[in-house]
C-alpha positions in Angstrom: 0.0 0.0 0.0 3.1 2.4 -0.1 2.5 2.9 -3.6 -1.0 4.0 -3.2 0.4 7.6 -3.2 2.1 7.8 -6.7 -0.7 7.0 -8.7 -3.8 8.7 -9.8 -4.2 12.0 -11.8 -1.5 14.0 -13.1 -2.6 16.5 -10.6 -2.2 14.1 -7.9 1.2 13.5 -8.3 2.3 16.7 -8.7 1.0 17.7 -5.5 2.9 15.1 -4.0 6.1 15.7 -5.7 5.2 19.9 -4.0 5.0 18.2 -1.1 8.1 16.6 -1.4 9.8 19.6 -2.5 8.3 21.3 0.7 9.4 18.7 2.9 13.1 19.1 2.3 13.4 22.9 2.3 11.7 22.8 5.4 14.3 20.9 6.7 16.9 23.1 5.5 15.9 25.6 7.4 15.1 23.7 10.0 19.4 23.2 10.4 19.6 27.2 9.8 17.6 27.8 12.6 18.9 25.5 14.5 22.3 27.1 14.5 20.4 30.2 14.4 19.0 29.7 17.9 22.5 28.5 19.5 23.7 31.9 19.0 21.0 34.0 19.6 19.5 32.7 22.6 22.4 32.7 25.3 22.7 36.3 23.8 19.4 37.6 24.3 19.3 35.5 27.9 22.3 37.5 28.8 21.0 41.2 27.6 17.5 40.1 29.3 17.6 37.9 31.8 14.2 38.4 33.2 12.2 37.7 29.9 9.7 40.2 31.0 8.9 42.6 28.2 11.2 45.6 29.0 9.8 49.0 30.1 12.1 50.9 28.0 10.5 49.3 24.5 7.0 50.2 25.4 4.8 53.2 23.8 2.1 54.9 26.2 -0.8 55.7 24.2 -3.0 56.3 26.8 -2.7 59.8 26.9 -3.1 61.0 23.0 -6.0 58.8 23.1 -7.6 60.3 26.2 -7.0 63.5 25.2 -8.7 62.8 21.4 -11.6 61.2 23.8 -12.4 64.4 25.7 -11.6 66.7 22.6 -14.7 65.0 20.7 -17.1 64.9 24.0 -16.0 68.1 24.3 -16.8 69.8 20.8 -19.4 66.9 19.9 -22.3 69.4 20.0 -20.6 72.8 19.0 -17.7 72.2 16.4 -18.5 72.7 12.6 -17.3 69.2 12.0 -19.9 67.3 14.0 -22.6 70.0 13.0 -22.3 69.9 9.3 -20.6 66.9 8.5 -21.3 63.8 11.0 -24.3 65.7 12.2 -26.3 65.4 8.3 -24.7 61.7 8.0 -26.6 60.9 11.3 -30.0 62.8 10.5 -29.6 60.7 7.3 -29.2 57.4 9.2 -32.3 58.3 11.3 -34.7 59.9 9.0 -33.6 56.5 6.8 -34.3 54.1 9.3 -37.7 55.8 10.6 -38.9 55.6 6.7 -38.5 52.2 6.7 -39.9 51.1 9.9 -42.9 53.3 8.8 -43.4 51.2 5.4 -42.8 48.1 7.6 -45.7 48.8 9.7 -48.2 50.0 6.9 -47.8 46.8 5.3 -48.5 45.3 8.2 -47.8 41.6 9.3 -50.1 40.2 6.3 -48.1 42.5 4.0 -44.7 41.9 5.3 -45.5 37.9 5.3 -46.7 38.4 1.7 -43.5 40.3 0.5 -41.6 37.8 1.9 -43.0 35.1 0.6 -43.6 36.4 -3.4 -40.0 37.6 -3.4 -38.9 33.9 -2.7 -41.2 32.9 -4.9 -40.3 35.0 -8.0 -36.7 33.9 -7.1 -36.4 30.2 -5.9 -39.5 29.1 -6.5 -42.6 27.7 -4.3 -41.0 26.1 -2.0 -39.1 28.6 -0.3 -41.8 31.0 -0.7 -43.5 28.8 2.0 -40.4 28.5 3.9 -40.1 32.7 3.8 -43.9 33.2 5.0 -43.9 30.8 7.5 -40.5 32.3 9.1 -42.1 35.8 8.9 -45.3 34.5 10.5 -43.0 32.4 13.5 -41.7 35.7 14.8 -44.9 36.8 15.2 -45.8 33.5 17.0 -43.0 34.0 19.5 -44.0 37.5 20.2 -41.3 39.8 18.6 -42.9 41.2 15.7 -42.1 44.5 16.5 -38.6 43.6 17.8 -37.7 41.9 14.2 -39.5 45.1 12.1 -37.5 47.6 14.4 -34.1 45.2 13.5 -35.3 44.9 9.8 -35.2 48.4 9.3 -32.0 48.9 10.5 -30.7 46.2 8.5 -31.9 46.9 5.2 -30.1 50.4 6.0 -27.1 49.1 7.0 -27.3 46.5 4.4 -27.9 48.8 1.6 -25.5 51.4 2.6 -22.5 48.5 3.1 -23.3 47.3 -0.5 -23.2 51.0 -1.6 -19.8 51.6 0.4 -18.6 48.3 -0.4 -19.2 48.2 -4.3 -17.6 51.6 -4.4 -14.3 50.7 -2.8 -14.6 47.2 -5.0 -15.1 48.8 -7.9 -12.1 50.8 -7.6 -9.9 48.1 -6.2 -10.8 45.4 -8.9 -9.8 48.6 -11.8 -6.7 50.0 -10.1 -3.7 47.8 -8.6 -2.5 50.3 -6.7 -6.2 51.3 -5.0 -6.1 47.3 -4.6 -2.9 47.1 -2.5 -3.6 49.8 -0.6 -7.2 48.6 0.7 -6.3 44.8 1.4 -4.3 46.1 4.5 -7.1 48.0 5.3 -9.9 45.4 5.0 -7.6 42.6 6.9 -7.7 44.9 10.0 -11.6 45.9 9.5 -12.4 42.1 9.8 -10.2 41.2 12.4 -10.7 43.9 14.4 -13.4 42.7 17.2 -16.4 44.8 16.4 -16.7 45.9 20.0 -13.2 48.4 19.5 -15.1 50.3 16.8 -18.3 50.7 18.8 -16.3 53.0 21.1 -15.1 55.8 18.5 -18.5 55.3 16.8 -20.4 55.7 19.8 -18.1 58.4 20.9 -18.8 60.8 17.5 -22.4 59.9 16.9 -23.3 59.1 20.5 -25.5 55.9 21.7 -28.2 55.4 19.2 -29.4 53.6 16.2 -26.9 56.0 13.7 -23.9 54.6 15.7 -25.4 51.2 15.4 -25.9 51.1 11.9 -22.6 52.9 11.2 -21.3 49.9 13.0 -22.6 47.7 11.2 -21.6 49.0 8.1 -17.7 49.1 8.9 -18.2 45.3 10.1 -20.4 44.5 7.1 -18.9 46.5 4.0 -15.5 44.5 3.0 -16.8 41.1 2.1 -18.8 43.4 -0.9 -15.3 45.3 -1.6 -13.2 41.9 -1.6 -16.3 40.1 -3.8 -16.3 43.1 -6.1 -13.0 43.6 -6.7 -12.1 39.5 -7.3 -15.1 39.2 -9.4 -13.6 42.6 -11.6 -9.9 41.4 -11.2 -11.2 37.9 -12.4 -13.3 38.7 -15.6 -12.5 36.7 -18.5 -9.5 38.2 -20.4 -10.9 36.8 -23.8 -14.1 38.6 -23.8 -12.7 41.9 -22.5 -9.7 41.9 -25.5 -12.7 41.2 -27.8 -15.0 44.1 -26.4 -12.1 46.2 -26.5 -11.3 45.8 -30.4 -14.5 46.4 -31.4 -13.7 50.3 -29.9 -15.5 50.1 -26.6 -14.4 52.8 -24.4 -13.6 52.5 -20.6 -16.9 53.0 -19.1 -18.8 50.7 -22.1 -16.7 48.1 -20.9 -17.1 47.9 -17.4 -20.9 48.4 -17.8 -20.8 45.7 -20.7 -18.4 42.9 -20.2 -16.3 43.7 -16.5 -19.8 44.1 -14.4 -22.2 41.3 -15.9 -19.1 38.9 -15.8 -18.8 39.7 -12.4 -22.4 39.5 -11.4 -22.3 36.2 -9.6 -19.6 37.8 -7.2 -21.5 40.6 -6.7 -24.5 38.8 -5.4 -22.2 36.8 -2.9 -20.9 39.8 -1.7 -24.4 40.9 -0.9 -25.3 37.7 0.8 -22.5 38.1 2.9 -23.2 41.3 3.8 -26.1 40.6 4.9 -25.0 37.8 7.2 -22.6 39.4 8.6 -24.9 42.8 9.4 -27.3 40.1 11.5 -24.7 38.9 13.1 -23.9 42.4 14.4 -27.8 42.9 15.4 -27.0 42.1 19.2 -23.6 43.7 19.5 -24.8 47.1 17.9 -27.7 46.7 20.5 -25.4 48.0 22.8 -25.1 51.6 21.3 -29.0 51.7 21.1 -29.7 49.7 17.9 -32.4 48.2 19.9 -35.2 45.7 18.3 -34.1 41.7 18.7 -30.6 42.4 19.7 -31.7 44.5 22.1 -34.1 42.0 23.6 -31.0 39.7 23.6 -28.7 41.5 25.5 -31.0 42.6 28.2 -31.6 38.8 28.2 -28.0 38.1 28.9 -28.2 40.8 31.9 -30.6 38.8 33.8 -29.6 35.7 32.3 -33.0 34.3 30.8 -32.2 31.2 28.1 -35.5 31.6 27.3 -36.1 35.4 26.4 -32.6 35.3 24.6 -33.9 32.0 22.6 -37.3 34.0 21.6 -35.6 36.6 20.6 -32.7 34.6 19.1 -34.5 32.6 17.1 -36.0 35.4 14.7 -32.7 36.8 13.9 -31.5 33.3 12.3 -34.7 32.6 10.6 -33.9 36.3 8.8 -30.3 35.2 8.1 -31.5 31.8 6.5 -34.4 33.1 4.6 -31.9 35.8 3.4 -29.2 33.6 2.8 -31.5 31.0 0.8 -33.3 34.0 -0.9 -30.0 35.4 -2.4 -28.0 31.9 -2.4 -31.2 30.9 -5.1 -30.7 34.2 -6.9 -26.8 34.0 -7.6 -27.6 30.2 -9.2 -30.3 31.1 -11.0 -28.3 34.2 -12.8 -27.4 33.0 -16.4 -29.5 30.1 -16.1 -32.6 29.5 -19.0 -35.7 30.5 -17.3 -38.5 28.1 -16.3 -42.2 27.9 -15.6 -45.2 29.5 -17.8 -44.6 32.4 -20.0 -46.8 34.9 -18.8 -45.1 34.8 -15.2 -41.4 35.4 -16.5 -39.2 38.4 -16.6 -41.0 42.0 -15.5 -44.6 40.5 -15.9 -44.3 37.9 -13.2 -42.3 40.9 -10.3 -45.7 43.2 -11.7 -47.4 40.2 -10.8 -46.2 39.5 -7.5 -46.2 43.7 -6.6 -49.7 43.3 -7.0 -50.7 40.6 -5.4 -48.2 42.1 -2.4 -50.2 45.5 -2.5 -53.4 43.8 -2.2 -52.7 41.8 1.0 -51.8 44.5 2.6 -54.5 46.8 2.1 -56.7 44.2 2.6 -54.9 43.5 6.1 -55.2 47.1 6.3 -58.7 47.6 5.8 -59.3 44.5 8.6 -57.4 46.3 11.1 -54.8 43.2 11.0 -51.7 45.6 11.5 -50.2 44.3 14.6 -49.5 40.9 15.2 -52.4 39.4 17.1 -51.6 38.8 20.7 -53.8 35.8 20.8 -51.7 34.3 18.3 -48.7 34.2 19.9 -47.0 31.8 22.3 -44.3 32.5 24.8 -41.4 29.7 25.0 -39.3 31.1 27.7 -40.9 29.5 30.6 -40.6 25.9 29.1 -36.9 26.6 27.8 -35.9 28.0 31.6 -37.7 25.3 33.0 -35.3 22.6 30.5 -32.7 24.8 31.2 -33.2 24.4 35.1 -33.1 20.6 34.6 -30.4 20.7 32.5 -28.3 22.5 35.5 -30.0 20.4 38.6 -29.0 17.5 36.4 -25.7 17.8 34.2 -24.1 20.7 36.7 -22.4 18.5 39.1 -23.0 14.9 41.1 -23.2 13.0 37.3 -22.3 9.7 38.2 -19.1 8.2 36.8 -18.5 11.1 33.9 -19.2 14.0 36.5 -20.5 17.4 36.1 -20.2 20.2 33.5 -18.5 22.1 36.4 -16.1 18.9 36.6 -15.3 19.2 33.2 -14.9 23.2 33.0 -12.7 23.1 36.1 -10.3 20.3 34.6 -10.3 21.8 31.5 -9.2 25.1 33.6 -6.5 23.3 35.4 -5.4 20.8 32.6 -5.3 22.7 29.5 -5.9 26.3 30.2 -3.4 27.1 33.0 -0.2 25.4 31.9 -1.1 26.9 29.0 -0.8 29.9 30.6 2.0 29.6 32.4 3.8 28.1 29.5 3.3 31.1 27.2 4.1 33.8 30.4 7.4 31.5 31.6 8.6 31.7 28.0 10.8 35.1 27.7 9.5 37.6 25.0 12.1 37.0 23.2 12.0 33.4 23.6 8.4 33.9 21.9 9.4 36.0 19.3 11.7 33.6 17.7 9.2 30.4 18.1 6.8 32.6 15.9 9.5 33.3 13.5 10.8 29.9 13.6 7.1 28.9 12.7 6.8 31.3 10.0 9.6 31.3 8.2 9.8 27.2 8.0 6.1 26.9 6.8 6.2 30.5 5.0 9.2 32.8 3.6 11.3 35.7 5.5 8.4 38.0 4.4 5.7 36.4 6.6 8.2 35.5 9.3 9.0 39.2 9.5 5.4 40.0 9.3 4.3 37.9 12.2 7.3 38.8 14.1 6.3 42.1 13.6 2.8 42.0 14.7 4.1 40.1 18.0 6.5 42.6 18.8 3.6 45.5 18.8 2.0 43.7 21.3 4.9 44.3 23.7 5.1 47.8 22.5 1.3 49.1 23.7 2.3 47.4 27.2 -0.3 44.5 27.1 1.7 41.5 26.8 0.8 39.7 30.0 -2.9 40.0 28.9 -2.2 38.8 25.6 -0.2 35.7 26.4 -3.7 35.0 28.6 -5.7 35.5 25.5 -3.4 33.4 23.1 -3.9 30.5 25.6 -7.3 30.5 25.2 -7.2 31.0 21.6 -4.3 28.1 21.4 -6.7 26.0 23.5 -10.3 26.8 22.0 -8.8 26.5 18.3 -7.5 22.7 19.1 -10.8 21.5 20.3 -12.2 23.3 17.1 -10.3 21.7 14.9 -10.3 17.9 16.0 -13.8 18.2 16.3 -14.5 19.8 13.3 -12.5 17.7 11.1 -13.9 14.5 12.5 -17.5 15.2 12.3 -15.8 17.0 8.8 -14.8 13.7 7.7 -17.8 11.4 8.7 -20.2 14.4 7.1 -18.1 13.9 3.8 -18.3 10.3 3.9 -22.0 10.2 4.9 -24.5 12.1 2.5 -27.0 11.5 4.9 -25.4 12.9 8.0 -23.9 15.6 6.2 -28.0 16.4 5.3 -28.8 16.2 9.1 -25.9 18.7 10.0 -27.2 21.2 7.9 -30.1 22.6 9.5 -28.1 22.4 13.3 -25.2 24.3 11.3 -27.2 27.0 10.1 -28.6 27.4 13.4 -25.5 27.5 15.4 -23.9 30.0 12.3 -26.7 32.2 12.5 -27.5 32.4 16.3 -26.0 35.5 17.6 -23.0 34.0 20.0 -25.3 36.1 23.4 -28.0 33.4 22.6 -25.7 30.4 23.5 -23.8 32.4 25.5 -26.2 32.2 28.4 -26.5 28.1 28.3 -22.9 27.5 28.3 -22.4 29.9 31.6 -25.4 28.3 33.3 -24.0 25.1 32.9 -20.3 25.8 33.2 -20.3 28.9 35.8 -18.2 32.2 35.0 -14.8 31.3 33.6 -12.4 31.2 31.3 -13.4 28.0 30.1 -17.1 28.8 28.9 -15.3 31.6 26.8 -13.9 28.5 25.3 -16.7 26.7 25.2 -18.7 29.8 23.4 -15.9 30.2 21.0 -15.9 26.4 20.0 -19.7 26.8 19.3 -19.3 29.2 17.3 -16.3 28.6 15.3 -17.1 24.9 14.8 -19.6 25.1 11.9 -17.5 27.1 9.0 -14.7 24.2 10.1 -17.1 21.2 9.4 -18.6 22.9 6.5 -15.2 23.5 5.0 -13.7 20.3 6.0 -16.7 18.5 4.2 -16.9 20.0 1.3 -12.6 20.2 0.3 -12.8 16.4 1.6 -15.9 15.7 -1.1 -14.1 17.8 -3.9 -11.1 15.3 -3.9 -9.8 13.6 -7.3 -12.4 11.0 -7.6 -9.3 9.0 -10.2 -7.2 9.4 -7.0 -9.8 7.2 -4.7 -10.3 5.4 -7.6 -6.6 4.3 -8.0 -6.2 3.5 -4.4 -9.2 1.1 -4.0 -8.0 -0.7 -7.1 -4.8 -1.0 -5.3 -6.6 -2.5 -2.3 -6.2 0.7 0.1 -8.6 0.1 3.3 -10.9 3.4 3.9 -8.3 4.6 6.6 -5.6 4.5 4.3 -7.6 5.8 1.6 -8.3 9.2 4.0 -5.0 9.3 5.4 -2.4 9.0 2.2 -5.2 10.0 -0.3 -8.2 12.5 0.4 -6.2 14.5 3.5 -2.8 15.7 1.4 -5.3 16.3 -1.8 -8.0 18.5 0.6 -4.4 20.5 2.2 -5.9 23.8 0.7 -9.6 23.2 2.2 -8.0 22.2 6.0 -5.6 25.4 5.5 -8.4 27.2 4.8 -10.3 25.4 7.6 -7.7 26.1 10.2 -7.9 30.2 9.0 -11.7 30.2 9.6 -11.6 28.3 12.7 -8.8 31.5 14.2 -10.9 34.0 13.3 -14.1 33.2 14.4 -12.4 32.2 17.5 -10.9 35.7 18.2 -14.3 36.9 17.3 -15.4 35.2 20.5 -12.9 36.7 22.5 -14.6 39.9 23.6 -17.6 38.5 24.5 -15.9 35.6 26.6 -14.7 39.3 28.1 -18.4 39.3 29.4 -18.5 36.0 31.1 -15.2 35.6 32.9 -12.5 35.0 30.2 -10.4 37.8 31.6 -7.7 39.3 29.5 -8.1 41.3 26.3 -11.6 40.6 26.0 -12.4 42.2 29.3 -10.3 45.2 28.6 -12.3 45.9 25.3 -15.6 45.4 27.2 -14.3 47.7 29.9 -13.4 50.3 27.8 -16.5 50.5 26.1 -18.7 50.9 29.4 -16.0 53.2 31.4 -15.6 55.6 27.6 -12.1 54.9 27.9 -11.2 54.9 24.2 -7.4 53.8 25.2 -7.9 50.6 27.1 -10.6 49.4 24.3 -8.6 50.2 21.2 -5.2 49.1 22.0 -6.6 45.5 22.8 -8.7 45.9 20.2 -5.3 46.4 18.3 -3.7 43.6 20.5 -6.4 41.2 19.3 -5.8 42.3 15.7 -2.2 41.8 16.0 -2.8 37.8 17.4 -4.8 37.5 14.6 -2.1 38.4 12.0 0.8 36.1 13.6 -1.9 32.8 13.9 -2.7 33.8 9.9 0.9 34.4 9.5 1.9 30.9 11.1 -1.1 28.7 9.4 -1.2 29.8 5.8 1.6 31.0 3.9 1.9 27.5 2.6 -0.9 27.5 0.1 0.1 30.7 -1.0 4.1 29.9 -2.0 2.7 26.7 -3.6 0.7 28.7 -5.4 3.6 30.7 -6.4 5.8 27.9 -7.4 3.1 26.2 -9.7 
């Protein structure tokens, strides 16, 4: 069976013979760092001794900050700038959002249900027009149809303004290099940044309300549409746009012609993921007055009810899935021949639909059926804290022969999480600073070595490396149980059709759920504490890892299995020396997600005991201290960089060398 990995496609074996290639330059520099490390530790032991991060190489930016802080509350409601400038953007924001809820409510709950369900149905066809009605019609049933037409209108603001912003910045990154360059910097720290450092500044020019919240939201939300926009420019089809350009198109005929229809399919990605990604800021920008579900959720998480957090959970991730089904259905149907009877295609069939829209509303209208009716609705958070109570009297603690959750959370605590810990803060800074450019530079080149070397060292500088080294170990930690769990239930998802079809409803659910919802289980049945920070984090991170996982694992070589069965490989073998090296991109990719979503969790592990740079974000956004919120939020950014820095350069020199 040793032969198992030289046959197959062409493809195949050249990945292997990369791999190869890979194997022994790593261990080339593997001897140069080697004899690297014999010379410069016993120097750097001697200069620094303590391994503390020295005084003398740190930058206090407390001050410039605080003094920007008070400058703003201070000339916030007198200076020109905030008068004529940020002062007509938020009157904007507010008279938009006000003209929306307004529309919402004189359709009513009838004519909102209807919309819903005839858009879907113009789009994707009968069955998820069903599926978009009834999921309108459930928030009603669990009481919070106001909540969801007071979050709706916020959204499509937000949504509409990050698609604006974000097309705009796209466009001119997928038509200029250098615009290109200059925003990918720029977008890598807008995602990574945790959104709760830009509430702060936000909340601090606008003040708390719904124009900081959807401003928010639209930093958060904009670059997936600017990164969508510009690959899907960047990528047109060279062919077509030589041949529109020698028939004399100019500039502008050939973006409107060829570059943007090419690109449409991108485009509409870039608006679904917009759109995700504003819901899942609905319960963080609750806290600078947003209000509607995520509202309802927080103040959930203040008194901690699992059942008014699940009511109000629940209709923000049936909006995300209708949304994401409504324009997942339109992005495969662009291109495609259209179907069903002739007289409802094209213009005729929207007319259609805008009519029969119009009249369910008036007719809900003239009935007085506005409002959701209070006799049809039916509260579950009396049942769910009553499940919730048994779940605690039961699985807490006394669980014979496994033990408690609080068992479990307080060996994971002492096992994992401490010497952890201690690990990372006995380890001199400079001791760390060469594991991550050890790490780097043998996976990656000098470039990305330097980079995340770089990015460990500003740490130091803003004075939070004790804090950090706390965070990393719960990163380090909740990452690991992220990825073995998501690449087994990856694996057996891949290999299994049908439990890969079970999965994805509970996927979508735990992808969609804002991370307060879950939040409030995992501390009721593992008390305050780092380790339901980890807990949370591994909820949420743990479905883009399976996802990914299953579908890099499915899009293997099918002659590569092929070749290995015939050469008797067992399954195992077939996984371990076949599908796993082929997928190497996907798990990559995999690992990426899996960092990221983690640190996304971070802060809000802040809220429930995790301590460390989470807490200080949190902290600064309730005490106003823009300092103490921003350079962890910087902090945060900066781990993110070095874990990127240290996980994926591989696929990208591969990429290079083929």
């Amino acid at each position: 069976m040793s032969a198992v990995t030289s046959v197959g496609s062409p493809d195949t074996a050249r990945t292997f013979s990369l791999r190869s290639l890979t194997r022994h330059r790593s261990l080339g520099k593997l001897l140069l760092l080697a004899v690297a490390a014999a010379v410069l530790v016993p120097l750097a032991h001697a200069q620094w001794s303590s391994g503390s991060w020295p005084g003398a190489l740190t930058v206090d930016v407390s001050e410039p900050l605080g003094t920007a802080s008070d400058w703003i509350i201070d000339n916030r409601d007198s200076h020109p700038l905030f008068l004529y400038f940020f002062g007509h953007i938020s009157n904007a924001i507010v008279l938009s959002v006000r003209a929306v809820y307004l529309v919402l409510l004189a359709l009513g709950w009838a004519g909102v249900t209807a919309v819903a369900g005839l858009v879907a149905w113009r789009v994707a066809g009968l069955r998820l027009a069903l599926t978009s009605a009834a999921s309108m019609a459930l928030c009603g049933v669990l009481g919070m149809w106001v909540p969801t037409m007071q979050t709706l209108a916020v959204m499509v603001v937000a949504v509409l303004s990050s698609v604006v912003l974000g097309g705009v910045l796209g466009l001119a990154a997928g038509l200029s290099d250098r615009t290109y360059r200059a925003l990918r910097p720029v977008l890598d720290t807008m995602q990574v940044l945790p959104a709760f450092a830009y509430l702060l500044p936000v909340a601090l020019v606008f003040g708390i309300g719904v124009p900081a919240a959807v401003l928010a939201t639209v930093v958060y939300a904009a670059p997936p549409m600017t990164r969508l926009t510009a690959l899907g420019l960047r990528g047109a089809d060279g062919g077509v746009m030589e041949a529109v350009a020698s028939l004399g198109a100019t500039g502008r005929q050939r973006l409107l012609t060829a570059r943007l229809p090419l690109a449409r399919k991108e485009l509409l990605l870039g608006v679904n993921q917009t759109i995700m990604m504003a819901l899942s800021m609905a319960v963080i920008a609750s806290m600078i007055g947003a209000g509607g579900l995520g509202d309802r959720v927080y103040q959930a998480l203040s008194s901690v009810d699992v059942g008014a957090a699940l009511a109000a959970g629940i209709p923000i991730v049936l909006l995300a899935v209708v949304l994401d089904r409504v324009t997942g259905a339109a992005g495969e149907k662009l291109g495609a021949e259209p179907t069903g009877p002739a007289a409802l295609r094209g213009p005729r069939g929207w007319g259609l639909a805008a009519v029969a829209a119009a009249a369910v509303a008036v007719t809900g209208r003239l009935t007085g059926a506005l409002s959701w009716p209070e006799s049809w609705t039916f509260a579950i958070a009396e049942p769910v804290n009553t499940a919730k109570d048994w779940m605690v009297d039961h699985l807490y603690t006394g669980v014979p022969v496994v033990g408690g959750t609080a068992d479990w959370a307080a060996h994971f605590t002492r096992w994992v999480l401490d010497p952890v810990r201690s690990g990372l803060l006995g380890l001199p800074w400079w001791g760390v600073l060469l594991i991550v450019a050890a790490l780097a530079w043998v996976i990656g080149t000098w470039q990305t070595a330097l980079t995340a070397v770089a990015s460990m060292a500003a740490i130091g500088v803003l004075g939070v490396w004790k804090p950090s080294m706390d965070t990393l170990s719960q990163v380090l930690a909740a990452v690991a149980v992220t990825l073995v769990l998501g690449f087994l239930i990856g694996i057996a998802a891949a290999r299994s059709p049908r439990l890969e079809r079970m999965l994805r409803p509970v996927l979508d659910v735990f992808q969609t759920m804002p991370q307060f919802v879950y939040l409030i289980p995992v501390v009721a049945l593992f008390a305050v504490g780092r380790a339901p920070a980890v807990a949370a984090a591994v909820v949420y991170a743990l479905p883009a890892v399976v996802r990914i996982t299953t579908q890099g694992l499915r899009q293997v070589d099918p002659a590569a299995l092929e070749s290995s069965r015939s050469m008797g490989a067992t399954t195992v073998q077939q996984l371990r020396q076949v599908q796993l090296p082929l997928a190497r991109s996907a798990l990559l990719l995999a690992v990426n997600q899996g960092v990221v979503l983690v640190l996304a969790v971070v802060i809000i592990g802040g809220l429930v005991g995790g301590g460390a740079l989470g807490y200080d974000v949190v902290a600064g956004l309730a005490r106003g201290e823009l300092a103490t919120g921003l350079v962890a939020g910087a902090a945060i950014v900066c781990l993110g960089l070095v874990l990127d820095r240290v996980t994926q350069p591989t696929t990208r020199r591969e990429r290079k060398e083929s």
